[in-house]
N, C-alpha and C positions, 0 to 999 in steps of 0.2 A: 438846407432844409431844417425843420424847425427837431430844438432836440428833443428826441424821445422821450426821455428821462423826465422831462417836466410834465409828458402827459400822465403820466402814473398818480399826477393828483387826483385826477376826473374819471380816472380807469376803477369800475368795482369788477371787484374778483367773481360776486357774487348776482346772478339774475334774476330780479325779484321787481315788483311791481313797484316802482318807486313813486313818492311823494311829490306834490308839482314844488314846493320847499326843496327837496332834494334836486331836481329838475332844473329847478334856477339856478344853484349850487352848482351842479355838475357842467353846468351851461354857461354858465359866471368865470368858473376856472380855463373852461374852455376857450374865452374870451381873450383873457386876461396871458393864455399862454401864446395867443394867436396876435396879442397886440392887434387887437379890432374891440368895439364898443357898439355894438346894437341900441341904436335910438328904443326902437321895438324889438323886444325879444320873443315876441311871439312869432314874428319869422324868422327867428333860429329857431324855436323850437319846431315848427313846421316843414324849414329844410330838412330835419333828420327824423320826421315822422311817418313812416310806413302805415300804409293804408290796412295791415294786418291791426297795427297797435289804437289806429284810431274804432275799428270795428269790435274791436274786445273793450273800450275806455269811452262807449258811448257817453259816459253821465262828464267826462270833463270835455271841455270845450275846445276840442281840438281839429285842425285839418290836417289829412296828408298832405306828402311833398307836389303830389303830379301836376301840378298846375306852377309851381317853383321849378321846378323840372323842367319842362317847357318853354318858359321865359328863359332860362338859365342857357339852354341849348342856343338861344339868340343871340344871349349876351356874350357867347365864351364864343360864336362864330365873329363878331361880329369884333371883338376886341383883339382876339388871334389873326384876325384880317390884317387890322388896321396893324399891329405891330410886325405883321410878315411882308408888309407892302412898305412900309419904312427902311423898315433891316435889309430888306434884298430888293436892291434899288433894279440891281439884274434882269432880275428872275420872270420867265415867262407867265402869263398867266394860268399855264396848265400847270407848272411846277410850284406854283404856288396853293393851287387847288389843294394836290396831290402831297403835299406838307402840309396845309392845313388838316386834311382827313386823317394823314396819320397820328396831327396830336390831340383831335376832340374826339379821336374813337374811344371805343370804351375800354379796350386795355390799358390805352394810355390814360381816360379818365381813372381807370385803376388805381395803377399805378402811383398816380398824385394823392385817391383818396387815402390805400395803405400809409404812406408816409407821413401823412397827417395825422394818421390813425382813428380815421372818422367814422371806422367799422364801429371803435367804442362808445360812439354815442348817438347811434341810430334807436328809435322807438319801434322796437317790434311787437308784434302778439308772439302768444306763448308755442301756436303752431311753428309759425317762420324761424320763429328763436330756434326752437326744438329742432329744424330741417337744415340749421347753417344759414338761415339768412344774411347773417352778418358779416359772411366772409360770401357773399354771393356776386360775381362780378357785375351781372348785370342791376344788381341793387346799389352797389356800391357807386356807379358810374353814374346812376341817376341822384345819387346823394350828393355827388359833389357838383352838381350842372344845378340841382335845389338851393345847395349852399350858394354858389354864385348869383343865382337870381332873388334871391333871401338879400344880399349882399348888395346888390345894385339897387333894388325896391329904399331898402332901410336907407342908403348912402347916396352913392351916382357911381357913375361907368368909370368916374376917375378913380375911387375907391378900390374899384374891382380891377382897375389896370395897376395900383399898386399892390394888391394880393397876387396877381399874376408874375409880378415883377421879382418877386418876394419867391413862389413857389413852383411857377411852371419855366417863364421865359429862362432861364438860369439854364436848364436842362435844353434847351433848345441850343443856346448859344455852347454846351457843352457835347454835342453833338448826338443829343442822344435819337434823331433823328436823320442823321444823315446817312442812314441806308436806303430814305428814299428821295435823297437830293444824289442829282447828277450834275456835279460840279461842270465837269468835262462841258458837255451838252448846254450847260447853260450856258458859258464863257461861249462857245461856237455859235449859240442862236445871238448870243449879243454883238460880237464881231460881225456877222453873216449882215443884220440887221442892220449896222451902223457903219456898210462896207470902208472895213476899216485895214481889212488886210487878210495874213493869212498867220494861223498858229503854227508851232513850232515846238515838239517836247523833246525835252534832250534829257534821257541819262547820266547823270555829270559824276552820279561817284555809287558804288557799290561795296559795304562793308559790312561784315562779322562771317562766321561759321557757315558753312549750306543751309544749315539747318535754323538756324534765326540771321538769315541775310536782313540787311538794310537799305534803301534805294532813296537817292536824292535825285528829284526830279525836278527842271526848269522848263518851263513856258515862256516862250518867246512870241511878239507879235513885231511884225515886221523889223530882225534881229534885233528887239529891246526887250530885255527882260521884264516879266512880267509878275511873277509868281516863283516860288520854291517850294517843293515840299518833299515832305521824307514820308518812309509806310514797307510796309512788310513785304510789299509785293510793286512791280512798278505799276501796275493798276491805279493803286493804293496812293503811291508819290504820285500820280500824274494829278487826281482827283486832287488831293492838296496843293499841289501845284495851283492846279482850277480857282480852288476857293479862295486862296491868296491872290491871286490876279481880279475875281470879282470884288471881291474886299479893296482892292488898289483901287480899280475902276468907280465903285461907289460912291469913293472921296473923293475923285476929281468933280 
């Protein structure tokens, strides 16, 4: 993730009505720290313009995000697809549903916009400022589905699959969704499917304290090892067991 400390150039301490000179400035550095280049910078300025800040700023020529928003909800299904259906050659089509919901919901949208720190460069009116807009989840979630589709409009979808590559997919491949992958279940519906035999977990080794045990677990498909894995609980080893045997399976 991109580091914080560079965003402190574009960050003001201070919430005051800024100049559209300032606005390029702020929007400029923003650029420049994101390594992206807006042909048109008036769809960056749009991605992070709230329709409070456009209703108090009638006299400059501005649009809210919601129509950036909209498009961006498209573009982020539609590139999250295509990269979940490459990665997990496995993977049913419900559990693929069911992973992509959990990473274009809006926490998750969250979560990426915090990081970026795209809270500090949203255009608010002086009410929403006043109310926390800026840390508001559900504004925040729509700011970053804006920026994406701001982002495809100005560039193409290849642009926006190297922003993703760059910000979101990293976090995928580090498992930050695998509370709602069932390793297990998928390895069994792809076996079952490609009547290829039968699975096999074996417990092979148990180490440390009671109290922080360790469990190494093997997967077996017709006695040929498949997978290995380790976890706190053998639940835990079985499921990485799973996902190493999918990950094997892929490649062939």
């Amino acid at each position: 993730m991109r580091n914080r400390t560079s965003s402190k150039k574009y960050i003001r301490s201070k919430r005051r009505p800024l100049t559209l000179e300032e606005l390029s400035v702020r929007f400029q550095a923003f650029q420049n720290s994101m390594n992206i280049c807006f042909k048109n910078e008036k769809l960056l300025f749009q991605a992070f313009t709230h329709s409070s800040y456009v209703n108090e700023h009638r006299k400059r020529p501005s649009e809210d995000n919601e129509r950036l928003e909209f498009l961006g909800d498209a573009v982020l299904e539609l590139t999250i697809s295509q990269y979940l259906y490459k990665k997990y050659a496995t993977m049913s089509e419900g559990e693929l549903t069911k992973l992509r919901a959990a990473i274009v919901c809006e926490p998750s949208l969250v979560t990426f916009a915090h990081q970026l720190n795209f809270g500090e460069l949203i255009l608010l009116g002086k009410g929403e400022e006043n109310t926390g807009g800026r840390t508001r989840p559900a504004l925040l979630a729509d700011v970053f589905e804006a920026f994406i589709g701001a982002l495809y409009l100005d560039q193409d979808i290849d642009e926006v699959q190297r922003f993703l590559e760059r910000f979101v997919y990293p976090k995928i491949n580090e498992g930050a969704f695998s509370h709602v992958m069932d390793y297990k279940s998928q390895l069994q519906e792809y076996i079952q499917r490609e009547n290829h035999g039968a699975l096999d977990y074996k417990i092979v080794q148990e180490k440390g304290p009671a109290h922080n045990r360790e469990f190494t677990s093997e997967v077996y498909l017709n006695n040929q090892r498949l997978g290995i894995g380790r976890g706190r609980s053998k639940k835990e080893a079985e499921q990485h067991a799973a996902q190493e045997a999918l990950q094997v399976i892929a490649k062939k």
